[in-house]
SENU-500902 format. One line per 5 residues: number of its first residue (from 1); their letters; for each residue x, y, z of C-alpha. Coordinates in Angstrom, 1 decimal, padded with zeros to 4 digits. Each point is the difference from the previous one (the first is absolute). Example, Ala and Ser with C-alpha at 12.3 -4.5 7.8 and 13.67 -1.06 7.14 Angstrom:
BEGIN
1) as) 012.3 -004.5 007.8  001.4 003.4 -000.7
***
This chain:
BEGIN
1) xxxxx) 079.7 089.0 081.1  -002.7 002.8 -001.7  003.2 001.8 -001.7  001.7 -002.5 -001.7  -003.4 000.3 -002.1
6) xxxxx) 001.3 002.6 -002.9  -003.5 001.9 -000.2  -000.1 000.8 003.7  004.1 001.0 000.1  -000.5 002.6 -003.1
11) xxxxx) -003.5 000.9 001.5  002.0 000.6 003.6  003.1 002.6 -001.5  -003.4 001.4 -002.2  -002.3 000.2 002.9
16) xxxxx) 003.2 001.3 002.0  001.3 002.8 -002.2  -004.0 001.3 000.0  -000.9 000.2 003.0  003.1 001.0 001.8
21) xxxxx) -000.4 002.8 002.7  -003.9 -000.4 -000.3  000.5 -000.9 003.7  -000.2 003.6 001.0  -001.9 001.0 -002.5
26) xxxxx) -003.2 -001.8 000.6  -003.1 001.6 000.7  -002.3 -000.8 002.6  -003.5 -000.1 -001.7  -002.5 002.2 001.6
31) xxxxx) -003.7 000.8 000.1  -001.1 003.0 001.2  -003.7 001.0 000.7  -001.9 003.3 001.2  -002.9 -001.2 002.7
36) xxxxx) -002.0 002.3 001.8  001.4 000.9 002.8  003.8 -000.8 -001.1  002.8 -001.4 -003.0  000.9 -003.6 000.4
41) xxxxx) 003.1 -001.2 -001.5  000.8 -004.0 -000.3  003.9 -000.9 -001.3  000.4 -003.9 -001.2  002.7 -001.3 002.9
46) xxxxx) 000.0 -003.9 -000.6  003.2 -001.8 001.7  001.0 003.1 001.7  000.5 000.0 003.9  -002.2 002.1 001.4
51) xxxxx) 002.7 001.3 002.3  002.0 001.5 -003.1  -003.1 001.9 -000.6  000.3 004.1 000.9  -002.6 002.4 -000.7
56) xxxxx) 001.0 004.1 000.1  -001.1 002.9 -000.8  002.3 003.0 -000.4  -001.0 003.7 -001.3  -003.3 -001.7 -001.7
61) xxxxx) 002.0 -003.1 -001.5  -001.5 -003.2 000.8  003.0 -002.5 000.0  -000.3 -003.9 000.3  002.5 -002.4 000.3
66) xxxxx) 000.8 -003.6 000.2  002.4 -002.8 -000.8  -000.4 -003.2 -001.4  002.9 -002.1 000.7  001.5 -002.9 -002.6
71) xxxxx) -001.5 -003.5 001.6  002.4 -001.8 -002.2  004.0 -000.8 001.0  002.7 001.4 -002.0  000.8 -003.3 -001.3
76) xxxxx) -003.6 -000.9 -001.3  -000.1 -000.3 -003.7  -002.7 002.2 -001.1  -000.8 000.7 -003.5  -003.3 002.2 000.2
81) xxxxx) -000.2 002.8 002.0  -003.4 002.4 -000.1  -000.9 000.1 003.6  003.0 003.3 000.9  001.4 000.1 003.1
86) xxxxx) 001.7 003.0 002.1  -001.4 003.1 001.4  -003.1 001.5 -001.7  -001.0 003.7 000.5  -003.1 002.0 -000.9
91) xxxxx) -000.4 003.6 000.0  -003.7 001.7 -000.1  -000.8 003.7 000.3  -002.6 001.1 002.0  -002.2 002.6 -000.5
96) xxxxx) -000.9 002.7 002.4  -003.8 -001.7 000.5  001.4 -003.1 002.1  001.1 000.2 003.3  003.6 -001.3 000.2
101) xxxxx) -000.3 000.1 004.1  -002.3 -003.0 -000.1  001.3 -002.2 -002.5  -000.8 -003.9 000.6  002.0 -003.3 -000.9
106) xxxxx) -001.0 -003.8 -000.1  001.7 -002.8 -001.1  -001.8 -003.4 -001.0  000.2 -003.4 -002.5  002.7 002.3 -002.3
111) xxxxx) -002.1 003.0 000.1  001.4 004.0 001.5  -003.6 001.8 000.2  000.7 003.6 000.8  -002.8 002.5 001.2
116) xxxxx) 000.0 003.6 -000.5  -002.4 001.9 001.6  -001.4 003.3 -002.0  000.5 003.2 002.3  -003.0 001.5 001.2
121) xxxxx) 000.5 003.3 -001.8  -000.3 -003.0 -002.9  -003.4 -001.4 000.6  -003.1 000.8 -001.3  -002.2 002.2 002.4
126) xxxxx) -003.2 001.5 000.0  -000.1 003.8 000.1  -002.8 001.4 002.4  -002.3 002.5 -001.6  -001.1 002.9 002.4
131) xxxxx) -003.7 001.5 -000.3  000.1 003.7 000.1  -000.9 003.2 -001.8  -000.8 -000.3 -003.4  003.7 000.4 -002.6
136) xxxx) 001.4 000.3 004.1  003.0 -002.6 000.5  001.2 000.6 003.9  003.0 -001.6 001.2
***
């Protein structure tokens, strides 16, 4: 047995006492870029089922959510733990320039890709120029 090794049973109670409650503490790692036309947000998931996955939004507060569950039994002897387990949550403010009504979610190989569309009132236009009088601006 791995723990009757003397380097991996101090290493365990080390490894154990530091990183204790990490489980809830982890942080999903994010990228988040501005396209054109919207924001699109993509959260590292790998080993989580895509059915513990929730996506909200709530007075402008982009929330994600999942759970990664423990694949090992109680009674498995393991001595290295970096991969955390439990229920992950992610917070993200959203300014007033996206459109919170029409938000998108995907799931694939590990990967949550969120898209936030910019509102129009956000979006570049081009301002018509009327001809008139000379110094004359008519509206």
């Amino acid at each position: 047995m791995l723990l009757n090794d003397p380097f991996l049973r101090d290493f365990d109670r080390i490894a154990s006492r530091m990183l204790s409650g990490t489980n809830t503490a982890a942080v999903m790692p994010m990228d988040g870029v501005r396209r054109e036309d919207d924001v699109l947000l993509t959260f590292d998931l790998p080993g989580v089922d895509p059915e513990s996955i929730e996506v909200t939004v709530d007075r402008r507060v982009l929330t994600v959510s999942a759970k990664r569950e423990d694949p090992y039994d109680k009674d498995a002897n393991l001595f290295l733990r970096e991969r955390p387990t439990g229920t992950f949550v992610r917070r993200v403010h959203l300014s007033e320039e996206l459109d919170g009504e029409k938000i998108e979610a995907g799931y694939s190989d590990g990967v949550l890709a969120v898209r936030l569309p910019l509102a129009e009132t956000a979006k570049p236009r081009k301002v018509e120029i009327k001809r008139g009088a000379k110094g004359e601006l008519t509206a």
